[in-house]
C-alpha positions as a Markdown table, in Angstrom:
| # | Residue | x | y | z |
|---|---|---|---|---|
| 1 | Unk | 91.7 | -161.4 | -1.9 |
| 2 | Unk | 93.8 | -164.4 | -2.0 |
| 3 | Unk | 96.4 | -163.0 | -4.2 |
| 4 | Unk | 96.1 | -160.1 | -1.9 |
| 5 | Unk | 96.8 | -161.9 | 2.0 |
| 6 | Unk | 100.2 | -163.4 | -0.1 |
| 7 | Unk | 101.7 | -159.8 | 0.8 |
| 8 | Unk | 103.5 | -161.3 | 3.6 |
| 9 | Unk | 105.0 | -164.2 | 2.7 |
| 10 | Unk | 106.4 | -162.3 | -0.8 |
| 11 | Unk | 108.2 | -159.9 | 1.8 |
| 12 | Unk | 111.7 | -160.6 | 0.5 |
| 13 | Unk | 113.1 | -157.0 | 0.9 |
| 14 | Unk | 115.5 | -156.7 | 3.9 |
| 15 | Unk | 116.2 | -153.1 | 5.3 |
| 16 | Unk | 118.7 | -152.0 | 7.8 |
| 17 | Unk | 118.2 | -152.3 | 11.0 |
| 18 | Unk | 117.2 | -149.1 | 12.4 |
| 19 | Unk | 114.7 | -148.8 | 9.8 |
| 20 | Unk | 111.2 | -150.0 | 9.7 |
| 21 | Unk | 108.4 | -150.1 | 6.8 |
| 22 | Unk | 105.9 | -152.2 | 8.3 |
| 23 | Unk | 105.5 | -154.7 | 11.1 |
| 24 | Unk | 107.5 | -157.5 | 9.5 |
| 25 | Unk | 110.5 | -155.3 | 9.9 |
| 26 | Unk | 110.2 | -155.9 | 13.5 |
| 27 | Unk | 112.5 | -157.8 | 15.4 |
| 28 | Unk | 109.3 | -160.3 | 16.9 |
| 29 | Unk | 108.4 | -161.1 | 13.7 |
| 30 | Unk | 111.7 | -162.6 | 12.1 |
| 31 | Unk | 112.5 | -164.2 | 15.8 |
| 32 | Unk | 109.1 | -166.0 | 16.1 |
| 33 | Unk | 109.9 | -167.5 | 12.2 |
| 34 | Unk | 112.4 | -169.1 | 13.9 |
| 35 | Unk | 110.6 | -171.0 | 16.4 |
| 36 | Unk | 108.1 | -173.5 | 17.3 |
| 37 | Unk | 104.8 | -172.8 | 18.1 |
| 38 | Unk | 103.4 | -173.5 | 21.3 |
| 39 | Unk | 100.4 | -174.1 | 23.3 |
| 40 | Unk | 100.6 | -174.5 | 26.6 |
| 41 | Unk | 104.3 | -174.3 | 26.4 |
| 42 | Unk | 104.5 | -177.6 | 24.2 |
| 43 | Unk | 106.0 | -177.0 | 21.3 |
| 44 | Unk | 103.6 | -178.1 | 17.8 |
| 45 | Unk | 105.3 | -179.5 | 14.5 |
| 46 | Unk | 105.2 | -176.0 | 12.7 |
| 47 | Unk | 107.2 | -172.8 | 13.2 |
| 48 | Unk | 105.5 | -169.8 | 13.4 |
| 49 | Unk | 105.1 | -168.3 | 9.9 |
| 50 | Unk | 106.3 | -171.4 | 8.1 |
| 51 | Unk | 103.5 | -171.3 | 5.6 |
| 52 | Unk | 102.4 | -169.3 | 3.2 |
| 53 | Unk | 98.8 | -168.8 | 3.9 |
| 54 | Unk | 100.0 | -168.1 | 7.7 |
| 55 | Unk | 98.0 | -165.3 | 9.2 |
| 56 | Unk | 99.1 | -162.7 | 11.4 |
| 57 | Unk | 96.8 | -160.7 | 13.6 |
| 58 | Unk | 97.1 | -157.5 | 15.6 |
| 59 | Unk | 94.5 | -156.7 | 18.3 |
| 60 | Unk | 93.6 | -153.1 | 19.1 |
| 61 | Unk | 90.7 | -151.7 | 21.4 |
| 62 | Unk | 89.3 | -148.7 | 22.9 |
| 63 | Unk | 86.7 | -147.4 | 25.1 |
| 64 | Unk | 84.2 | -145.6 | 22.7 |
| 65 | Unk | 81.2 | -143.3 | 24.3 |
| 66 | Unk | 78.3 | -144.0 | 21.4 |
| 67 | Unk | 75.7 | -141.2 | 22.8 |
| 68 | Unk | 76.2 | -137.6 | 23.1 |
| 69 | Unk | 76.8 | -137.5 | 26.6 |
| 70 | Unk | 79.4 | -139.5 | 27.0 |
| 71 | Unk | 78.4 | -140.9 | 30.5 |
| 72 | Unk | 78.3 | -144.4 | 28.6 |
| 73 | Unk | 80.9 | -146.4 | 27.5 |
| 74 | Unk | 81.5 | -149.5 | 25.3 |
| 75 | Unk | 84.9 | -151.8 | 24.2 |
| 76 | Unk | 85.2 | -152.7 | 20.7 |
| 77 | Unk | 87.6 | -155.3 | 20.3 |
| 78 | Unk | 88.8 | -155.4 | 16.8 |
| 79 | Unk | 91.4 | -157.3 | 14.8 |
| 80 | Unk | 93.8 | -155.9 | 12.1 |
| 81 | Unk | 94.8 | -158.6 | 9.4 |
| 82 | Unk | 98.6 | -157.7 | 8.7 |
| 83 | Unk | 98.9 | -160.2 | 5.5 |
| 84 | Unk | 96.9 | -157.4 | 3.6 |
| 85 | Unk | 99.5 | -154.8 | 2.1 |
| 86 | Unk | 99.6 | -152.1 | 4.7 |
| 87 | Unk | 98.3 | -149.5 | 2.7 |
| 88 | Unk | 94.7 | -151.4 | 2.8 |
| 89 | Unk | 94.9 | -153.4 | 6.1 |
| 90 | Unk | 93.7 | -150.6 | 8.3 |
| 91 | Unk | 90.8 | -150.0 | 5.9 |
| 92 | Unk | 87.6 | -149.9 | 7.9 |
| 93 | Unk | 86.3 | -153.2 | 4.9 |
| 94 | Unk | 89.4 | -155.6 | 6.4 |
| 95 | Unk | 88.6 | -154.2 | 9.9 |
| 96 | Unk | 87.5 | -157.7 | 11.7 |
| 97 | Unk | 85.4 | -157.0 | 14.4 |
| 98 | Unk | 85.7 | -159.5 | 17.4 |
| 99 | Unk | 83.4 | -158.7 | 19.9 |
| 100 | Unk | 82.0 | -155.5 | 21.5 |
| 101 | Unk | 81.8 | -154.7 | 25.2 |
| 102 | Unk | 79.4 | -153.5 | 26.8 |
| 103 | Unk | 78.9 | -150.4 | 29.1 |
| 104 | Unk | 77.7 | -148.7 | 30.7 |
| 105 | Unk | 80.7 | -149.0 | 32.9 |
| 106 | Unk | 84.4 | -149.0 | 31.8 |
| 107 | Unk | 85.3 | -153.2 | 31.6 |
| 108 | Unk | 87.3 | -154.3 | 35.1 |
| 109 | Unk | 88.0 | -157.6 | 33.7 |
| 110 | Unk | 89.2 | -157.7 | 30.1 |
| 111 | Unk | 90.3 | -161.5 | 30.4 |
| 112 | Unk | 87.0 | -162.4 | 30.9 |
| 113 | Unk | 85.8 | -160.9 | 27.4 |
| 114 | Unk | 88.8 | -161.5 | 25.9 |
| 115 | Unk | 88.3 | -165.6 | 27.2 |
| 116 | Unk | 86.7 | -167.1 | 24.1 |
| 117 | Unk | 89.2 | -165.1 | 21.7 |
| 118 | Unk | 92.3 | -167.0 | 23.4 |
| 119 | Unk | 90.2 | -170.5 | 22.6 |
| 120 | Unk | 89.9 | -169.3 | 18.9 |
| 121 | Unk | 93.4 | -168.4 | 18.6 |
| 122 | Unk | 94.6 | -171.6 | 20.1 |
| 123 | Unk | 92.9 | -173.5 | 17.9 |
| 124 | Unk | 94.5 | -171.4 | 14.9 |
| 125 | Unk | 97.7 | -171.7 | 16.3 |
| 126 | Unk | 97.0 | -176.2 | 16.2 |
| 127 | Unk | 95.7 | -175.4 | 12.5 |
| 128 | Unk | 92.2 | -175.3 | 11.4 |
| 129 | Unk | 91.5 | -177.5 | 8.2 |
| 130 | Unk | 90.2 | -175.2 | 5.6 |
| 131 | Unk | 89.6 | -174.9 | 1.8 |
| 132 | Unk | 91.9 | -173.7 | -0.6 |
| 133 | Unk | 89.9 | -172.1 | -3.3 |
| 134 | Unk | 92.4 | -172.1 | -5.2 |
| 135 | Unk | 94.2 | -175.5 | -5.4 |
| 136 | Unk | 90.3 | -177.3 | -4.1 |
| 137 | Unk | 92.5 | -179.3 | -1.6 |
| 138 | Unk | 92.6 | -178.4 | 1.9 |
| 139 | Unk | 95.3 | -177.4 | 4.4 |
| 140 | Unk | 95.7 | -176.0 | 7.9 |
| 141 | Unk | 95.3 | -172.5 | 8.4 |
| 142 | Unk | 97.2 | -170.6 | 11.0 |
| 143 | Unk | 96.8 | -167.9 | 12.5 |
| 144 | Unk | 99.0 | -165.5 | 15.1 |
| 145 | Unk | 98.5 | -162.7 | 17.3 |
| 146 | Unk | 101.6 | -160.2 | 16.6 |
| 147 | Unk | 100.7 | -157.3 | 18.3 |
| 148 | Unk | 98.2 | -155.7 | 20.8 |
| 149 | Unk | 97.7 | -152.2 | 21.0 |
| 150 | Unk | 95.7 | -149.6 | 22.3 |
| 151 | Unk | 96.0 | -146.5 | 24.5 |
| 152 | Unk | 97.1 | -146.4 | 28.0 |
| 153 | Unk | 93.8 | -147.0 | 29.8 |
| 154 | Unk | 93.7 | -150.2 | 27.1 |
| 155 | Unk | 96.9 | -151.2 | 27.3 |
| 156 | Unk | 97.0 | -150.6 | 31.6 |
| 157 | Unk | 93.4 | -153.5 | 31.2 |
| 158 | Unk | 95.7 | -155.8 | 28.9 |
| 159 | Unk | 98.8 | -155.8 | 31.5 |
| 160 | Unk | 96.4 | -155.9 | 34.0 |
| 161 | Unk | 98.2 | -152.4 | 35.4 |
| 162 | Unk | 96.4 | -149.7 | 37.7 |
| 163 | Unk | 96.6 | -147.0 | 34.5 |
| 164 | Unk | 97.9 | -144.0 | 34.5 |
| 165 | Unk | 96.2 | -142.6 | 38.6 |
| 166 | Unk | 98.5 | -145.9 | 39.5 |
| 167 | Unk | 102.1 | -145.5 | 42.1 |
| 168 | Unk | 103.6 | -147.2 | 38.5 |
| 169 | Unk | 101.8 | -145.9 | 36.1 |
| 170 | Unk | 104.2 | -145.9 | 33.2 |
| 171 | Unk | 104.1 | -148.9 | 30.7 |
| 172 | Unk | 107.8 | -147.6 | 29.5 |
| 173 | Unk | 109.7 | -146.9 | 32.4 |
| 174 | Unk | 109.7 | -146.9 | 36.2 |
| 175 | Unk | 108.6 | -143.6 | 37.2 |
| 176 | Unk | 106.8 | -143.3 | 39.8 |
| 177 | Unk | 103.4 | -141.1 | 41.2 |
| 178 | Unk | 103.0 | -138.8 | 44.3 |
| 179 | Unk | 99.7 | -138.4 | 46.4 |
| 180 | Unk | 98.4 | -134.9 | 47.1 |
| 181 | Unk | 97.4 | -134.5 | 50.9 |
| 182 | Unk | 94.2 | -136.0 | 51.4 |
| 183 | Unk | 93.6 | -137.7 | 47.9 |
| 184 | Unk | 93.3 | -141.3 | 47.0 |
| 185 | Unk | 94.5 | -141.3 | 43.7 |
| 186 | Unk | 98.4 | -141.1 | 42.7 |
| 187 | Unk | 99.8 | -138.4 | 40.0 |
| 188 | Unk | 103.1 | -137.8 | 38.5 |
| 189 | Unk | 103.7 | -134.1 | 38.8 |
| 190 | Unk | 106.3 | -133.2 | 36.3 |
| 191 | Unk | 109.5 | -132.1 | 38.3 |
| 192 | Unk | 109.6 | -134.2 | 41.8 |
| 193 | Unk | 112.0 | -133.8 | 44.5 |
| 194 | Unk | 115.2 | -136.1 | 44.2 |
| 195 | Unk | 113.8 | -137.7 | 40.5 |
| 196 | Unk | 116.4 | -139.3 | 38.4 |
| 197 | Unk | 113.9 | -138.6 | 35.3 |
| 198 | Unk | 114.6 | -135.6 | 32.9 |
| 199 | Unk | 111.6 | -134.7 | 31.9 |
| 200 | Unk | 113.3 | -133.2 | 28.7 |
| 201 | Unk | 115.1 | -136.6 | 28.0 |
| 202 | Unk | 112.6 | -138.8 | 28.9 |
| 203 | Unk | 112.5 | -140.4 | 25.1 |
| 204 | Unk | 115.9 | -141.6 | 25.6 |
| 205 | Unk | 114.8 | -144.6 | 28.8 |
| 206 | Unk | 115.5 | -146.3 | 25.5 |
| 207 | Unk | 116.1 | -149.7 | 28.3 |
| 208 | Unk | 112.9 | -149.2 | 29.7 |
| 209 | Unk | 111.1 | -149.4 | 26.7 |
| 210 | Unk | 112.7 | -152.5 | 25.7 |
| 211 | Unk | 111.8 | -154.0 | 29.2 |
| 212 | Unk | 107.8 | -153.4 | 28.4 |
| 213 | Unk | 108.2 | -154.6 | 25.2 |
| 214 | Unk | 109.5 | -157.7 | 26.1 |
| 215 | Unk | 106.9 | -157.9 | 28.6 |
| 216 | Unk | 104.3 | -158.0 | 26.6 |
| 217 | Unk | 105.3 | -160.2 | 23.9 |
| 218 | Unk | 106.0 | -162.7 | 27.2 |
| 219 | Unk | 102.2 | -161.8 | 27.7 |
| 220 | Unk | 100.9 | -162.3 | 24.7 |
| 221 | Unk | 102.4 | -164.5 | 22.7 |
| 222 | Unk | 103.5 | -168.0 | 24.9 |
| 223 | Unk | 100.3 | -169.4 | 24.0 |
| 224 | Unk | 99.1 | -168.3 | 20.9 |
């Protein structure tokens, strides 16, 4: 398993730019090797990535019904370990599972679960002292949060956004929704009157994308 998490720092392969094999092909990644880390916006003596047993983390979770009737809901909040090669990372073995929610209600405050997680990773971005099994010294261990992920009802609880019945509902662009006469809740019907969004073209907001992605990594990753 040791020789195994090395996958990421033996990365030596560059590919062109417009093509992607896994998520240290991404442009966060090779910035944030250039950087200091940071807690609390003071920088630490290490860049991220600098070492070799460096650990990066993605974070993914979902609302999950466990019964049959689905009127109960739970949040699993689970953590992928991206030094694994990428063809056994997602395997349900190297699946670490953080914490679960409970229901029976959807979560309204994911920051509050998500609380003793943040503490954990700032200590791992400071360095943990840990054994190295195989040299029997020690060193400090790591570890980063790369990504979060999830689908829009998770990802609208991790931006702390309305969702998708939200007047801005869209994580990748600026449409907006409509209210139907005497409802509560906002929709975003598919043609609207005076709408500068094609819905045949709406792939190509290629600027809008890049606006929530940097959002996020400015939510995510300024303290871990």
């Amino acid at each position: 398993m040791v020789k195994k998490m090395q996958h990421r720092h033996k990365l030596t392969k560059k590919l062109p730019q417009d093509k992607i094999a896994n998520v240290f092909d991404g442009t966060l990644y090779n910035k944030l090797r250039q950087e200091q880390a940071k807690v609390n916006g003071k920088d630490l003596p290490h860049k991220y990535f600098s070492d070799a047993c460096d650990i990066a983390l993605g974070l993914s979770l979902d609302g999950v019904a466990p019964f049959k009737s689905r009127k109960q809901t739970a949040w699993p909040i689970i953590l992928f370990n991206f030094n694994l090669p990428p063809e056994i990372c997602t395997h349900l073995e190297h699946i670490l599972c953080y914490e679960v929610i409970p229901g029976p209600k959807s979560v309204k405050d994911i920051n509050s679960f998500l609380w003793p997680l943040y503490n954990k990773l700032v200590d791992l971005t400071k360095g943990i002292k840990t054994p190295d099994l195989q040299s029997h010294e020690f060193f400090q261990l790591h570890a980063y949060l790369l990504l979060a992920f999830g689908d829009i009802p998770a990802i609208s609880k991790l931006m702390s956004m309305q969702g998708h019945n939200g007047y801005s509902p869209c994580r990748l662009c600026e449409i907006k929704g409509v209210k139907k006469p005497g409802s509560k809740v906002h929709y975003v019907p598919l043609h609207q009157v005076n709408s500068p969004y094609n819905p045949h073209n709406l792939h190509q907001e290629k600027g809008h994308q890049l606006i929530y992605l940097l959002r996020l990594s400015q939510l995510m990753l300024p303290y871990f």
